[in-house]
C-alpha positions as CSV (number, residue, x, y, z in Angstrom):
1,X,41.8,-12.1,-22.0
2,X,39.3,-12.1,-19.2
3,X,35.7,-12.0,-19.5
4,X,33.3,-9.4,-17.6
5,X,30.1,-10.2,-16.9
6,X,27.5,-8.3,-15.5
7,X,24.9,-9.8,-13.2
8,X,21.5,-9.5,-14.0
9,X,19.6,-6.6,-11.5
10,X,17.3,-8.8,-9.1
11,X,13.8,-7.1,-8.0
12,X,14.5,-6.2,-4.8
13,X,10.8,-5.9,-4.0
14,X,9.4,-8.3,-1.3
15,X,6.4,-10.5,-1.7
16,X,2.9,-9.0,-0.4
17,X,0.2,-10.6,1.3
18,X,2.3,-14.0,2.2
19,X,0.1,-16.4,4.6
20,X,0.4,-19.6,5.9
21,X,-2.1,-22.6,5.0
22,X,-2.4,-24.9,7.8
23,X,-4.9,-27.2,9.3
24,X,-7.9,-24.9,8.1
25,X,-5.8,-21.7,9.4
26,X,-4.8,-18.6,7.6
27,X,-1.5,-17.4,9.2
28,X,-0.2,-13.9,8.3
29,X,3.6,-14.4,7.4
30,X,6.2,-11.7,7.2
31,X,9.1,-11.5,5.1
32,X,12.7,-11.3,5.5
33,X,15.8,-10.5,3.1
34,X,18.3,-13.4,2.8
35,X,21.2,-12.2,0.7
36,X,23.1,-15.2,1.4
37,X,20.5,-17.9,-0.4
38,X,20.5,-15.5,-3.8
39,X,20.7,-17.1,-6.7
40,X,21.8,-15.3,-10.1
41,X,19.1,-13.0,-11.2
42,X,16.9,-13.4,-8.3
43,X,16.0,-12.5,-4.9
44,X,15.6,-14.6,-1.9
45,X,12.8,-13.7,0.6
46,X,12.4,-16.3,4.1
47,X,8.6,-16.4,5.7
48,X,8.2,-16.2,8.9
49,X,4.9,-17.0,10.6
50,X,4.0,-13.9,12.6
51,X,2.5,-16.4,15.2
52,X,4.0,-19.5,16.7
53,X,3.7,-22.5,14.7
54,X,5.2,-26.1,14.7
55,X,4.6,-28.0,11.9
56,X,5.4,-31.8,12.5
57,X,7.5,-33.1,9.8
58,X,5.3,-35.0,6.9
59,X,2.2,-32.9,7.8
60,X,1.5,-30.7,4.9
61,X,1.1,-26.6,4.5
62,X,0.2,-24.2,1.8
63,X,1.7,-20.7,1.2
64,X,0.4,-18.4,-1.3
65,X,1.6,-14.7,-1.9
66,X,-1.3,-12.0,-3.2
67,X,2.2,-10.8,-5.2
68,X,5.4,-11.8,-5.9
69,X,7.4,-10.5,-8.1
70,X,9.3,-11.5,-11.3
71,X,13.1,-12.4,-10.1
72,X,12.1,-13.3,-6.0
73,X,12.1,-16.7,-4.4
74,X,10.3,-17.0,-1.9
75,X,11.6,-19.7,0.7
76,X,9.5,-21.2,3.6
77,X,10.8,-24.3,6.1
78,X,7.9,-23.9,9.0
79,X,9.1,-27.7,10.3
80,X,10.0,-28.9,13.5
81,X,13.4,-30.3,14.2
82,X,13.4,-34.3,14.8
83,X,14.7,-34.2,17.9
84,X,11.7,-31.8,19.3
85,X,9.6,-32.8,22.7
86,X,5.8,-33.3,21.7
87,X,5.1,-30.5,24.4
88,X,7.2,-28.2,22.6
């Protein structure tokens, strides 16, 4: 006997308003769809800064999201590698 079962629907509705906290800056952040980071019953969403920014590792950063829906993930990583030049 074999079991069927049917995933749950993920919201496939981005987040809105998605910005960047950093040193006293508000950053504007745009979203991207990452099927590949899914999870059962939810949505993954990446931010992306739409301006450059490096964030050394172990300095902290906010982002909020004016809505994000029931069933999204929304998944941020705005560090720089370690091996990075400090002019970079």
């Amino acid at each position: 006997m074999r079991w069927w079962r049917r995933r749950r629907p993920v919201n496939p509705e981005p987040p809105r308003g998605v910005i960047l906290l950093y040193r006293g800056r508000a950053i504007t952040c745009s979203v991207f769809r990452d099927e590949s980071l899914d999870r059962w019953g939810t949505t993954a969403w990446v931010a992306m800064p739409d301006e450059p920014v490096v964030i050394p590792e172990g300095e902290e950063y906010r982002v909020r999201a004016d809505d994000l829906p029931v069933g999204c993930e929304l998944i941020t990583d705005f560090t720089a590698p370690r091996d990075v030049s400090a002019d970079w």
